[in-house]
N, C-alpha and C positions, 0 to 999 in steps of 0.2 A: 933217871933210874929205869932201868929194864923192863916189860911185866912181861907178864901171861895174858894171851888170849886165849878166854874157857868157851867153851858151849858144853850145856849140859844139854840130851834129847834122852826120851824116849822113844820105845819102838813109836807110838800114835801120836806122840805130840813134842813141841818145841817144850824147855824146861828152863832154861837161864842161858844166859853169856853175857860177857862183860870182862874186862881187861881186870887183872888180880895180881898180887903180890905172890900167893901160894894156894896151893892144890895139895890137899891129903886125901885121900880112899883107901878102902880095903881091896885088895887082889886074891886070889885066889892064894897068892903064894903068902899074903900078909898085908900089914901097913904098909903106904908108898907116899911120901913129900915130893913134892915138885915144887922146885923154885924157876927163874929164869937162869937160861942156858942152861938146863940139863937135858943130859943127851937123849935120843930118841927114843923111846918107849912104846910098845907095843905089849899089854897084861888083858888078862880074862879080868873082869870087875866080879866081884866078891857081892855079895848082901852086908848092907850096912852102908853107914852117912859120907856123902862127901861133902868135904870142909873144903869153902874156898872163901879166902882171906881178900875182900877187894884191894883195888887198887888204893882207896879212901880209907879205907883198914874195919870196914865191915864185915862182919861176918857174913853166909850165906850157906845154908846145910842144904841138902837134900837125901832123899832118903831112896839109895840105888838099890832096885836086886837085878844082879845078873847083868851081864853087856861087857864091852869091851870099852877100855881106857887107851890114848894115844898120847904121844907127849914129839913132838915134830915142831923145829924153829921157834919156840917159845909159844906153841898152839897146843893145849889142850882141849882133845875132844872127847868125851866121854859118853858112851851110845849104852842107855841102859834098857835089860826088858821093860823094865818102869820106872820110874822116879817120881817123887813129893818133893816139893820145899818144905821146910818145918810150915807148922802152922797153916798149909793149905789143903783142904780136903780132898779125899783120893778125888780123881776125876774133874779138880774142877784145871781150869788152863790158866795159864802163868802168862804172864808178859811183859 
């Protein structure tokens, strides 16, 4: 079965990555799903959660405002001005 390669970043810190089923965010223009083989993607990222579905069928939120979203060969990269995982305090680091 296919996936996605995700990396979540901030502008000051690394945030998540890990191989995933699907990718949903807010864009500027709206909602966006990403599954494997969809085509190349290039959006402004919006304020608000991105949902990434792991490969193991976990969930994983983070909480993006502002950056830019990429979608290239089944690699999602997502470069936020900030981002949280649910449940981890602003500022602390993820790994």
């Amino acid at each position: 079965m296919a996936e996605l390669e995700v990396e979540i970043v901030a502008e000051d810190r690394f945030v998540w990555s890990g191989p995933a089923q699907s990718v949903s965010a807010r864009t500027i223009d709206g909602e966006i799903g990403i599954l494997p083989g969809h085509t190349p993607l290039l959006a402004v990222l919006g304020d608000g959660d991105v949902v990434v579905t792991t490969a193991d069928g976990q969930t994983v939120t983070a909480r993006a405002e502002g950056g830019f979203f990429s979608v290239n060969h089944d690699r999602v990269e997502i470069v936020a001005g900030s981002a949280t995982l649910d449940g981890e305090a602003r500022g602390d680091s993820a790994a």
